[in-house]
N, C-alpha and C positions, 0 to 999 in steps of 0.2 A: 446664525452661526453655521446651519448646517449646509448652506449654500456656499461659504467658503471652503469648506471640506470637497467639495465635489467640485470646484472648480481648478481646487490645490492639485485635487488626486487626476485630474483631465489635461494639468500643467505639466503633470511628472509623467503622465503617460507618454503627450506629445515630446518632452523633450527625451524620454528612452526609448521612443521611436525615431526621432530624428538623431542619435545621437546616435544608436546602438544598432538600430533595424530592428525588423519586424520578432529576428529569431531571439533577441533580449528577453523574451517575455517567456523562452522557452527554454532556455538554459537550466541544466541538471534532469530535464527528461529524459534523457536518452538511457539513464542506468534505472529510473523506475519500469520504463515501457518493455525493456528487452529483460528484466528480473521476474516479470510478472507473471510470466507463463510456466518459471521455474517456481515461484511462489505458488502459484496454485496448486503446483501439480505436487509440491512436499506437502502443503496442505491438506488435501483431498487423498493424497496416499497411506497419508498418516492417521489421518480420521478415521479410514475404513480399514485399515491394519489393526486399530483398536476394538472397533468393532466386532471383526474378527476373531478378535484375541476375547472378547468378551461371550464368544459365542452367538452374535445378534446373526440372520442370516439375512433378514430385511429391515429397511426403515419402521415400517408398520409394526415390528418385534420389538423397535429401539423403547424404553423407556426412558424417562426425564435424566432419571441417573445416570444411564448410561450414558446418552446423549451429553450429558455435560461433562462427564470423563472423558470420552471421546474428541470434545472439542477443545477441551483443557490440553488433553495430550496433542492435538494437532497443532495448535495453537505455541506450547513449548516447542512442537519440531519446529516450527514455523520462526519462533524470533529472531535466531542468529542471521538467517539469511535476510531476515525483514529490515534487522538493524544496520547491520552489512552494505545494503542496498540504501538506506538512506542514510548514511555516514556518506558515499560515495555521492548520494546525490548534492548533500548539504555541501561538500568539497568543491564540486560544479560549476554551484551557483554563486560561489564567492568569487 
């Protein structure tokens, strides 16, 4: 059984490569690649703004709690544009 599977999935390859071209396989990347560097950078701004705000001045200072507030709260910044980003991608690839 498992060898019709990989034969199936080698059948659907070739024909959305013949059918579609090579760029088929990559459709809806282009709104994760160019989000990504805005995602980090709300991520990473928002984490150590918490931090901040908690009074941590280094990692070594951070404790478990804090660290998980911190990430908690980055993580909230973080959704809208995460979600945002992959609505547009799902949109794409249809």
């Amino acid at each position: 059984m498992q060898a019709d599977i990989g034969s199936h999935t080698m059948q659907v390859i070739r024909a959305t490569l013949r059918n579609e071209g090579i760029f088929a396989f990559f459709k809806g990347m282009s709104s994760p690649i160019t989000m990504l560097p805005f995602v980090n950078a709300v991520m990473f701004t928002s984490y150590e703004f918490c931090k901040k705000k908690m009074g941590v001045e280094s990692e070594e200072d951070l404790t478990f709690k804090q660290s998980l507030i911190a990430g908690a709260f980055a993580g909230l910044c973080n959704t809208p544009i995460v979600s945002a980003s992959e609505l547009v991608k799902c949109r794409m690839q249809i």
